[in-house]
C-alpha positions in Angstrom: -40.1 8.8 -35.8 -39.9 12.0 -33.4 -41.6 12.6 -30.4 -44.7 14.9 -30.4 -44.1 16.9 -27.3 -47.6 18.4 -27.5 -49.3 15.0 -26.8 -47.0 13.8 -24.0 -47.5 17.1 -22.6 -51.4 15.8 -22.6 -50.2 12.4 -21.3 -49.0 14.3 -18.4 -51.6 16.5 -17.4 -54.3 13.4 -18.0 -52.1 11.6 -15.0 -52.4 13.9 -12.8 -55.9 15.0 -13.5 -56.4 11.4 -12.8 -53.9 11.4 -9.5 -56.6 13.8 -8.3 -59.3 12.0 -9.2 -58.0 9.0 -7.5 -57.5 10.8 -4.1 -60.3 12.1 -3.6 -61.6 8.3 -4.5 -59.9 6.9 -1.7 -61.1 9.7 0.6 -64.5 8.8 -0.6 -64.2 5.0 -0.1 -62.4 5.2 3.7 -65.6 7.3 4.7 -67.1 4.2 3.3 -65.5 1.9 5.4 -65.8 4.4 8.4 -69.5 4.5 8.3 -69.3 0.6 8.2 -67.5 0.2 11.4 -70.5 2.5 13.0 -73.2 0.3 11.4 -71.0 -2.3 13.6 -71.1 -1.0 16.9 -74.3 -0.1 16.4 -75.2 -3.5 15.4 -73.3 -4.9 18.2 -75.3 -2.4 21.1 -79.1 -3.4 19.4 -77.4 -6.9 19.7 -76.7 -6.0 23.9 -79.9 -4.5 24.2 -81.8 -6.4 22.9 -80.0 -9.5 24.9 -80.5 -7.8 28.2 -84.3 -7.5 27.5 -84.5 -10.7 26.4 -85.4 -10.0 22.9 -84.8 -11.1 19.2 -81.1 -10.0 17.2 -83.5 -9.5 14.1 -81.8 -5.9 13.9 -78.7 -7.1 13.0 -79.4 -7.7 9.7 -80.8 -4.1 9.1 -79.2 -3.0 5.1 -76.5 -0.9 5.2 -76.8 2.7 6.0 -77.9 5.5 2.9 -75.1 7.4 3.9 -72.2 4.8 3.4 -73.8 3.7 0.1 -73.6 7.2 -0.8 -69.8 7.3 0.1 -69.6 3.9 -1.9 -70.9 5.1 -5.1 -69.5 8.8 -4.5 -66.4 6.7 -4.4 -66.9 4.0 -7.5 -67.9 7.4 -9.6 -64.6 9.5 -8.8 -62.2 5.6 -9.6 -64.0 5.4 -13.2 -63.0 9.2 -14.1 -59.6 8.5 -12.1 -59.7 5.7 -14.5 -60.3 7.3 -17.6 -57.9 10.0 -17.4 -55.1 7.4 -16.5 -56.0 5.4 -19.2 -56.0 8.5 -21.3 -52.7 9.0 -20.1 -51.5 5.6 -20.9 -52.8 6.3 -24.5 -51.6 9.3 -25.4 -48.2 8.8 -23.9 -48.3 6.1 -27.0 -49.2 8.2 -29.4 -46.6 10.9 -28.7 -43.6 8.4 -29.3 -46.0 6.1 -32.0 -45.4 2.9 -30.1 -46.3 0.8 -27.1 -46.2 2.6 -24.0 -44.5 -0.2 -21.8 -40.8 1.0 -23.0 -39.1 2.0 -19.4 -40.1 1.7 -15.7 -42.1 4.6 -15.7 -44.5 3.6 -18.2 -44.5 -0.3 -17.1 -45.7 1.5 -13.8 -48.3 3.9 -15.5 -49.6 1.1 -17.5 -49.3 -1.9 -14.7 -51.6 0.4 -12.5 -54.0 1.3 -14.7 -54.6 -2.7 -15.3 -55.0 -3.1 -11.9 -57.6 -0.2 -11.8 -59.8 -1.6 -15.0 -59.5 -5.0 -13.2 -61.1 -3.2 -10.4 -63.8 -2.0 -12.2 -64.7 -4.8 -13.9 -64.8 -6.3 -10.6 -67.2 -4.1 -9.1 -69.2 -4.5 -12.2 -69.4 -9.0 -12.3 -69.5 -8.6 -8.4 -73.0 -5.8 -9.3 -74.3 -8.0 -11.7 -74.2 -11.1 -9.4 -75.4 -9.0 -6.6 -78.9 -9.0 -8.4 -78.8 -12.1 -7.0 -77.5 -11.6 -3.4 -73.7 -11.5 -3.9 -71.2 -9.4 -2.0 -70.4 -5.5 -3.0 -66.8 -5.6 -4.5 -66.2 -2.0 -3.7 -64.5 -2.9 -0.2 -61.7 -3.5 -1.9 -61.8 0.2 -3.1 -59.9 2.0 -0.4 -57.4 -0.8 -0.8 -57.3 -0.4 -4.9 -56.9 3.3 -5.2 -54.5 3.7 -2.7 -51.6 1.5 -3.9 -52.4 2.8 -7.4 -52.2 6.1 -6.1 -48.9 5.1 -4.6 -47.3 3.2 -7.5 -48.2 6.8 -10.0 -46.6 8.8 -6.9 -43.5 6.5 -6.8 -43.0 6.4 -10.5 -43.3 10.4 -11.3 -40.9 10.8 -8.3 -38.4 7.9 -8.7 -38.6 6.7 -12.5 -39.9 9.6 -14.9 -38.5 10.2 -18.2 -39.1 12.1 -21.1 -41.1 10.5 -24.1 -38.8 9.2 -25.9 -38.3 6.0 -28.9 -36.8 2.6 -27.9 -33.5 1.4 -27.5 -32.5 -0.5 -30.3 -33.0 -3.8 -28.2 -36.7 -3.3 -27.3 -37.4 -2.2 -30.9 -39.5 -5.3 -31.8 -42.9 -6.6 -31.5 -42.2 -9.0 -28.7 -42.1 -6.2 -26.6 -46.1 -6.0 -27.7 -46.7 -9.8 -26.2 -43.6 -10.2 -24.0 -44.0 -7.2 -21.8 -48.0 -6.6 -21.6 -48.6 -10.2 -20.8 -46.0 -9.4 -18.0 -48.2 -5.9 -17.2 -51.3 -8.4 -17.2 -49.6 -10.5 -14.4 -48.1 -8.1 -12.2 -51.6 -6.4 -12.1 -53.1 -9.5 -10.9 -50.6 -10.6 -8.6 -51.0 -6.8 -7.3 -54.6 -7.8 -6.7 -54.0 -11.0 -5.1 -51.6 -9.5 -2.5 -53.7 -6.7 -2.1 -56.5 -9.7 -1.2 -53.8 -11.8 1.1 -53.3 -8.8 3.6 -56.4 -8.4 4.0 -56.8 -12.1 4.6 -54.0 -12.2 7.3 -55.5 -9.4 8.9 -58.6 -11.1 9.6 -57.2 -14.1 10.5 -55.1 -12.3 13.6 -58.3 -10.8 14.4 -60.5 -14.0 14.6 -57.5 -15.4 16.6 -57.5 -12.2 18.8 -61.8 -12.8 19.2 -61.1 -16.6 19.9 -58.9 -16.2 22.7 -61.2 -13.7 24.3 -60.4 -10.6 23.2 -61.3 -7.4 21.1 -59.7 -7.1 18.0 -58.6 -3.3 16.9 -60.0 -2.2 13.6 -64.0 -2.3 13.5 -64.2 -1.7 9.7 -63.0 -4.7 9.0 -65.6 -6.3 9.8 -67.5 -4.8 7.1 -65.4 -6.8 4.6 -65.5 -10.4 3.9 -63.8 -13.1 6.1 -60.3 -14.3 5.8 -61.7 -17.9 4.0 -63.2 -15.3 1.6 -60.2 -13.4 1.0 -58.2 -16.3 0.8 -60.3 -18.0 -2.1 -60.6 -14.7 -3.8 -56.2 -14.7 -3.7 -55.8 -17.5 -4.7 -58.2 -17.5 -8.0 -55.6 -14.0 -8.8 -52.7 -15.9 -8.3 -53.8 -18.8 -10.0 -54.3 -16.8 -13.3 -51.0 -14.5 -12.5 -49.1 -17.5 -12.6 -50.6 -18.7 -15.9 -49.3 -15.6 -17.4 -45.9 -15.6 -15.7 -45.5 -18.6 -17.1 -46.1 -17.2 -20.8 -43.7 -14.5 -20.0 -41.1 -16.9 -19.4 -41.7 -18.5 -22.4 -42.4 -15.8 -24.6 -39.2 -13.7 -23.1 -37.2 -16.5 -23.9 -38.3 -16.9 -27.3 -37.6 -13.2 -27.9 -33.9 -13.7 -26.5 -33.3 -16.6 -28.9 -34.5 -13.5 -31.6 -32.4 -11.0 -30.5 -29.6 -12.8 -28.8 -29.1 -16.4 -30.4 -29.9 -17.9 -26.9 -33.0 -18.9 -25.0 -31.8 -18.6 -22.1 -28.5 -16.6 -20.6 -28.4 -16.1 -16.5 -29.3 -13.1 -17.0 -29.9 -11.6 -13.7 -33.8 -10.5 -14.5 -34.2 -13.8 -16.8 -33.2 -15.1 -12.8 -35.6 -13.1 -11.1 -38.4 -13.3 -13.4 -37.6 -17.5 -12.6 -37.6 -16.9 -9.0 -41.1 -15.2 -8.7 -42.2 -18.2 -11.0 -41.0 -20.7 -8.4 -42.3 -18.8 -5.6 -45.7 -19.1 -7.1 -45.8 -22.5 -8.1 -44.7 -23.6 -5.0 -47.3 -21.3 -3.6 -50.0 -22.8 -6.1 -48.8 -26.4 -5.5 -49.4 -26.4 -1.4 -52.5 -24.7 -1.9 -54.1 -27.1 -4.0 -52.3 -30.5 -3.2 -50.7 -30.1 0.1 -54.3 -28.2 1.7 -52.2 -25.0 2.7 -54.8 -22.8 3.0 -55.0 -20.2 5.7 -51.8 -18.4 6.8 -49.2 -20.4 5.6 -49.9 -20.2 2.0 -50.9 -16.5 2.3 -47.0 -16.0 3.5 -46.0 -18.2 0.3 -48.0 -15.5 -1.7 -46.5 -12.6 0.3 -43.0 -13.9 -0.6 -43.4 -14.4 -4.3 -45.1 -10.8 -4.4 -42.1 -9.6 -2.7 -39.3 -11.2 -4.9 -41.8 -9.1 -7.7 -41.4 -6.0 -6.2 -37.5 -6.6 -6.1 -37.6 -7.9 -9.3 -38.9 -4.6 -10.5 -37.2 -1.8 -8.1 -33.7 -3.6 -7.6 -33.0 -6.2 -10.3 -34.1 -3.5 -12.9 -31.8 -0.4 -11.5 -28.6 -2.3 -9.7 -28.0 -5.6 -11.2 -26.5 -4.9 -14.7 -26.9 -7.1 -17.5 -28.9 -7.5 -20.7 -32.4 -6.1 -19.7 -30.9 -3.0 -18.1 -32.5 -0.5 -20.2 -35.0 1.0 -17.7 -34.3 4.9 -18.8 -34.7 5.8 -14.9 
């Protein structure tokens, strides 16, 4: 089939309609968590005051100010057309080449990060529904979304762009369908997890700052949840990550006993893709047998993230071998 030009033309303009969008989402959402470290200090002076004089601290559970709500859902409302237009993007860069749009790097990135974006959203909306009944607002994780999915689009138009064009004969089959988008699925997760783990061990340095008798830097941050929090929220990502990395092991090697007459042939991403499933596991396995919590399993989930990313922007552009077909 030939590529329609016209429509990938449309793909393009859709991503960076969306690129837009998504900036001025993150802009929106860091006001948000400006405001919050305000509300703090000002919490934190009623809380003096009203020590000095002898009084209550009922002030410092006042709600939220109207203003950083308004930067919150100002926010939310730019990431869902940010979203739409990427996924639009995602779609249409399908439809001009009539296939799955998961073919090279740059369209593993453009639909990796627009997972990670729904998975955002749909977020926000359990976390809304459950906040009926008194649960925490998921969008403090927005300024910490959009940016890295801002980021990844940036990277890939700059670093892995390519034309629309069909598949190499190699990809040409429908495990690239299940195979590849279970693979988006877990990356986007894992994404999401590590987004959650930094967050984590940033609290954790500053509770061990406020401990010892300090005054830890970075006053929005204590508009977000606590480092147990973050850590619980993690590890539920990783947990499912790894249930799908696990899949994409098995369903990659199935397609290599399809297309090569072997299940499995040291192939250097076959390796890597391994690796990050080892990481995790290990990760998983002292987290729920061996009571790693805290900052020794967040570095286990660091490291596996890690050998992702190198699976992804070394393994896949220096390390020939079968799966070196990224286009870029």
């Amino acid at each position: 089939m030939t590529v329609d030009e016209n429509i990938a033309n449309v793909s393009n303009v859709l991503l960076y309609g969306g690129m837009t969008a998504y900036l001025f989402s993150f802009i929106a959402y860091a006001g948000d968590l400006a405001e919050g470290a305000k509300e703090i200090k000002s919490r934190e002076a009623r809380r003096t005051a009203a020590a000095s004089a002898g009084g209550g601290t009922t002030t410092l559970e006042r709600p939220a100010t109207a203003r950083r709500r308004r930067a919150a859902a100002v926010g939310t409302s730019l990431f869902v057309v940010a979203t739409l237009l990427h996924l639009g993007a995602v779609v249409t860069r399908g439809l001009s080449v009539h296939r799955v749009p998961w073919g090279n790097m740059f369209e593993f990135a453009l639909t990796g990060s627009c997972v990670v974006a729904v998975g955002y959203l749909v977020a926000v909306l359990r976390a809304h529904r459950a906040g009926l009944g008194g649960g925490r607002d998921a969008r403090y994780l927005g300024t910490f979304v959009a940016g890295p999915v801002l980021a990844t689009l940036g990277i890939a138009l700059r670093s892995f762009y390519v034309e629309a064009a069909q598949l190499v004969p190699a990809l040409d089959s429908y495990w690239l369908i299940i195979h590849v988008f279970v693979a988006i699925l877990a990356t986007a997760l894992s994404t999401l997890g590590f987004s959650a783990t930094v967050l984590q061990l940033v609290q954790q340095k500053r509770d061990a700052t406020r401990a010892a008798g300090g005054r830890p830097g970075g006053v929005f941050m204590d508009a977000l949840p606590g480092s147990v929090e973050l850590e619980r929220t993690a590890f539920r990502l990783n947990a499912v990550a790894f249930v799908m990395w696990t899949f994409t092991l098995i369903a990659g090697a199935v397609w290599a006993q399809v297309a090569w007459n072997r299940y499995w042939n040291w192939d250097s991403k076959e390796v890597w893709t391994f690796v990050i499933w080892v990481v995790y596991a290990a990760y998983l396995h002292a987290r729920a047998t061996r009571g790693w919590d805290g900052k020794r399993a967040a570095w286990l989930s660091v490291l596996g993230f890690a050998c992702m990313l190198f699976n992804y922007l070394v393994v896949n552009i220096f390390f020939p071998g079968l799966h070196s077909y990224a286009g870029v």
